[in-house]
C-alpha positions in Angstrom: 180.9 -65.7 -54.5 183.0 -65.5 -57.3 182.9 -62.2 -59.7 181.3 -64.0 -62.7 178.2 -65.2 -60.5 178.1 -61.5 -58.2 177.9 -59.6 -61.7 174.9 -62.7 -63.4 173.2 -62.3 -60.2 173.3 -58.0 -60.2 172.1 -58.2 -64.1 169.3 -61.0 -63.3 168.4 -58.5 -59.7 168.7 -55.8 -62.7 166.3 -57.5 -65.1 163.6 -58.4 -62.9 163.3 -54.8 -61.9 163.2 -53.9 -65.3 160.6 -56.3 -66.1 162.8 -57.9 -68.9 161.3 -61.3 -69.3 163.9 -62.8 -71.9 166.7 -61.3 -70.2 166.2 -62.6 -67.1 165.1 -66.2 -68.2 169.0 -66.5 -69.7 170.7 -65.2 -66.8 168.6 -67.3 -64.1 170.4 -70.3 -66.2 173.7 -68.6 -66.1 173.4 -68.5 -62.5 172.8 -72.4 -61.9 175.3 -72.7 -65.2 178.4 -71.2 -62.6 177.2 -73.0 -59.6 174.8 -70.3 -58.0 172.3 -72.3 -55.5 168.4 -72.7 -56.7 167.5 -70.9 -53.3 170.0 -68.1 -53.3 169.1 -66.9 -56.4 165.7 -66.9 -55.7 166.3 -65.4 -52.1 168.8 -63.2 -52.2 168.3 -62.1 -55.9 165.0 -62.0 -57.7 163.0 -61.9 -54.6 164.8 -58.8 -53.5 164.5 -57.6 -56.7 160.4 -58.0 -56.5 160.8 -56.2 -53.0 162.4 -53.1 -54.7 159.2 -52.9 -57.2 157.4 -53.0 -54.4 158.6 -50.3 -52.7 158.9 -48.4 -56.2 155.0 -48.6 -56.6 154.3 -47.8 -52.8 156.5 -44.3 -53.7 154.4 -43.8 -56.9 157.5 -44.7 -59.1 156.3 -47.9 -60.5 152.7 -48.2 -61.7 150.3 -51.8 -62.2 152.0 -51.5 -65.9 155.5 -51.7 -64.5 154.7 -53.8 -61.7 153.0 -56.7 -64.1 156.4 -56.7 -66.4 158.6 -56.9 -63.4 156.3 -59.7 -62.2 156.1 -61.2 -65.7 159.7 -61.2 -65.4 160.3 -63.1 -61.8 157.7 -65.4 -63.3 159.6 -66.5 -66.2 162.6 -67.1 -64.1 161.1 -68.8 -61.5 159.5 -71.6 -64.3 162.6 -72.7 -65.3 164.0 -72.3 -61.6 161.0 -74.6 -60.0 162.5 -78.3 -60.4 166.0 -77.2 -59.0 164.2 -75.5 -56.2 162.4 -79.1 -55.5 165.8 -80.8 -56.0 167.4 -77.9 -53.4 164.3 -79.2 -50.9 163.1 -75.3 -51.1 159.5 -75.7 -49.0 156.4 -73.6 -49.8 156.3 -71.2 -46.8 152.5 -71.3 -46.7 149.2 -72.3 -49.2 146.3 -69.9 -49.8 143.4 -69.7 -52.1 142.8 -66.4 -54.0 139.8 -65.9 -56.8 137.5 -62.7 -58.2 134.3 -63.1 -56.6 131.5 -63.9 -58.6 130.3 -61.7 -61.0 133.6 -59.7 -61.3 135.8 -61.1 -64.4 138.8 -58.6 -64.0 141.9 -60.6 -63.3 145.3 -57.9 -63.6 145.5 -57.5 -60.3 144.9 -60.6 -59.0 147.3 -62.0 -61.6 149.7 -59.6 -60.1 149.2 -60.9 -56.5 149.0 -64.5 -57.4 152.7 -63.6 -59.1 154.2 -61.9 -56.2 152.7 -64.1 -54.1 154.5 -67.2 -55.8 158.0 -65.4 -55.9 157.6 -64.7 -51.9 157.8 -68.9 -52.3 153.8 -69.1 -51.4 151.9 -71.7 -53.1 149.1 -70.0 -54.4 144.9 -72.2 -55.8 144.2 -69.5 -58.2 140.3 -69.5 -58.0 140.6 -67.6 -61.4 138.0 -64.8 -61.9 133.5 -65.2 -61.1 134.5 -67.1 -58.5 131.0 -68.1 -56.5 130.9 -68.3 -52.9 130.8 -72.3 -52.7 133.5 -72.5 -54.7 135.4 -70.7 -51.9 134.3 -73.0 -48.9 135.1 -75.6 -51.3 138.7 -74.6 -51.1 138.5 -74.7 -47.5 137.1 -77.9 -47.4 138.8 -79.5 -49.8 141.6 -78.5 -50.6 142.8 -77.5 -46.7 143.9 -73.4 -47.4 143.6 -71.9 -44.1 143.6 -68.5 -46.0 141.8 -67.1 -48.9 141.7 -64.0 -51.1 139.4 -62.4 -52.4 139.7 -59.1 -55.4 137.1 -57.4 -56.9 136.9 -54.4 -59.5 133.1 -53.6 -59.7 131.3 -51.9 -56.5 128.4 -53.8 -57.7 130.3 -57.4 -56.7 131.4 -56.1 -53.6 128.2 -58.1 -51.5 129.8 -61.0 -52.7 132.4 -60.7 -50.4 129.7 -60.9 -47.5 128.1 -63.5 -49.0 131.7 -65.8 -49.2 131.8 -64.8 -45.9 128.3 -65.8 -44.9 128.9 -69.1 -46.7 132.0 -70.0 -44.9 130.4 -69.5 -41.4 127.0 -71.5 -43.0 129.7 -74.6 -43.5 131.2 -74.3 -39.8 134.7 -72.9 -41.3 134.7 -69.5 -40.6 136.7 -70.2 -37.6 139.2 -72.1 -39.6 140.2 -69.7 -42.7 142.0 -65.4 -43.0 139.7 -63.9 -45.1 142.3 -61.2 -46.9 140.2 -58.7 -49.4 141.4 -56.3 -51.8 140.6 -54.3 -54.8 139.9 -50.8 -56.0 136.7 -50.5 -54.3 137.5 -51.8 -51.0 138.8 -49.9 -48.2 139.2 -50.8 -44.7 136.0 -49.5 -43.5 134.2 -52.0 -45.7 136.1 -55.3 -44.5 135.8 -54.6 -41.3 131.6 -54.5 -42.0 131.8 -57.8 -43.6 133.7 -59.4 -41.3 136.9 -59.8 -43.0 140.2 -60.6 -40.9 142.5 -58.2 -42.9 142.5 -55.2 -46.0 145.3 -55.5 -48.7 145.2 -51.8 -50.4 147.7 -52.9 -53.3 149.6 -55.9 -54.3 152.5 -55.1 -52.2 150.6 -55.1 -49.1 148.8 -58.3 -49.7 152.0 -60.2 -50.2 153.3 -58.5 -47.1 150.3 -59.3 -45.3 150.3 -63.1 -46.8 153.9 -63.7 -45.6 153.5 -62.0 -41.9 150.2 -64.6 -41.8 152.5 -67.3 -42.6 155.8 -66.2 -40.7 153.2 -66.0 -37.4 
């Protein structure tokens, strides 16, 4: 790697931390401008840089505030990074569904996930947010995930989970789908009463969790 392309690719690692959005828009086309390769700036830069903020939010460093502009950040790069990627023949390492259940219209979070989820090169069905249970098995159904996510904010949407859960065994799937669940009310205790295969605390973990489901 030549000096020009190891310092673009340090700012643009740099930027994403920093949740600069413009900043590391320009230097993503810097990067393919001197040569860089769609997948190693996407591998070995901005997705590292995503696994830093990570590990800055486990520590308590980084907040959902700083997390979202790093995000924000890795998104805007990886727009304009996309159709190179699918010129490169960079694969999606795995397809899931992820909504708000029903009744719960908070979407940070799971706008966070969704996010992180896509830079980890996942292709994500956002479900969006009051997200009924059919809608769900539709996913399932048809559009083939074999995983699904599922956020909440309110306590008083948490039985929707069940119910998504209930729904999915109604259609025959259950056996076919994860069910991951996350969100400030849940804990572990509760997914394992409803049934659920796996507990995401925070938006690192569910990535984590996501790409060790996909890796299996």
């Amino acid at each position: 790697m030549t000096e020009k392309r190891e310092i673009i690719l340090d700012n643009l690692y740099g930027a994403v931390v920093e949740g600069d959005q413009n900043t590391a828009l320009t230097l993503v086309k810097e990067a393919l401008a001197v040569g860089t390769a769609p997948r190693e700036i996407l591998n070995d830069c901005m997705i590292m840089a995503m696994s830093e903020v990570g590990e800055l939010f486990e520590c308590g460093e980084y907040f959902v505030p700083e997390m979202l502009l790093s995000a924000r950040a890795m998104k805007n790069g990886m727009n304009y990074l996309k159709p190179y990627l699918i010129e490169d023949g960079n694969k999606s390492n795995g397809r899931l569904a992820l909504g708000s259940v029903k009744g719960d219209l908070h979407d940070i979070g799971k706008n966070v996930v969704t996010i992180l989820l896509e830079s980890a090169g996942i292709e994500v069905i956002d479900l969006g947010v009051d997200v009924p249970p059919e809608r769900f098995v539709e996913a399932v159904r048809d559009d083939g995930v074999k995983v699904i996510g599922m956020s909440c904010l309110l306590t008083t949407t948490l039985p929707v989970m069940r119910d998504v859960i209930y729904h999915l065994g109604e259609a025959g799937m259950r056996n076919d789908v994860t069910v991951l669940v996350g969100g400030a009310p849940v804990t572990q205790d509760f997914a394992d009463h409803i049934g659920a295969d796996h507990f995401a605390p925070d938006a690192n973990q569910a990535v984590k969790l996501a790409k060790s489901l996909f890796d299996a």
